[in-house]
N, C-alpha and C positions, 0 to 999 in steps of 0.2 A: 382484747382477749374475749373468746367469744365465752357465753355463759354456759352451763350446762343445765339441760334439765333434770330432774330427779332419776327417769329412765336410763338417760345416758351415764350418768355418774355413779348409777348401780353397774353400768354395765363397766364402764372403766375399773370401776375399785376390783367386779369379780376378777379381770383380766388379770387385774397385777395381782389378786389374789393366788393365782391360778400360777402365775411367775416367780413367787415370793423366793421361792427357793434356788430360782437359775441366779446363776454367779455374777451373771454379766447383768441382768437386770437390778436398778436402783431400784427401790420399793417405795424408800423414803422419798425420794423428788417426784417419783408418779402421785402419788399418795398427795404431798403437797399439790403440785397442780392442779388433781381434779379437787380439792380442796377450794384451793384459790377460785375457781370456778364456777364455787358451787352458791356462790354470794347473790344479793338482790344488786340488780343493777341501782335501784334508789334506796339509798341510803335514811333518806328524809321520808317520812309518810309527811302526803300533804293533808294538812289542815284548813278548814276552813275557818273564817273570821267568824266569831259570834254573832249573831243577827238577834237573836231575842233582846228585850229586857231584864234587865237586872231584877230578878224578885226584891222585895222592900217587903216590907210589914206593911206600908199604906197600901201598896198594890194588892196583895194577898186579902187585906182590910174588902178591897173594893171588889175582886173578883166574890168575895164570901157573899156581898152584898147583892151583886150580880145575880149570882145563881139562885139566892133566894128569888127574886123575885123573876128570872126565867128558870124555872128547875125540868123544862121540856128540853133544852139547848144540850148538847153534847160539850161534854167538857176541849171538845177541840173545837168547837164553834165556839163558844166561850172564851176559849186560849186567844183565837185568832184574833176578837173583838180587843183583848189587851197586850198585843201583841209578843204571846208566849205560847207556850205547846201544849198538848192537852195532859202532860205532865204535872208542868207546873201547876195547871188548875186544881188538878187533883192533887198536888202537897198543900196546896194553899187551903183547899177545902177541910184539908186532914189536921191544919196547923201544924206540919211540921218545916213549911216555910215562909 
């Protein structure tokens, strides 16, 4: 079944909208069809596998440590060095991770 785009499925519903009242036209099975149609082909969004480190309290310990004593380093050159993002550096720095 092929999919439909947003454009197309506007323009199908106007049609049967435009029909609703001839006798001979179902409403109800147009209506489902473009319905059914109107779905993602993937079901799944893909994910990808986690790559970082698990933040710890030691890690967090040692990134604090880090930074003091390079406080020029960007918190993503930083992250990189303990192999997390420059997110993490910056919650670690803040204590809240």
């Amino acid at each position: 079944m092929k999919m439909l785009s947003i454009p197309e499925a506007r323009s199908r519903l106007l049609i049967i909208a435009d029909n609703i009242n001839d006798m001979n036209f179902d409403a109800e099975k147009n209506i489902r069809q473009v319905v059914a149609r109107m779905y993602r082909m993937h079901t799944k969004p893909r994910r990808a596998k986690p790559t970082a480190k698990r933040m710890t309290a030691a890690l967090a310990e040692n990134i604090r440590e880090y930074c003091k004593r390079f406080p020029e380093l960007s918190n993503r050159e930083i992250g990189r060095m303990f192999g997390v993002d420059g997110g993490r550096v910056s919650e670690a720095l803040q204590g809240k991770k």
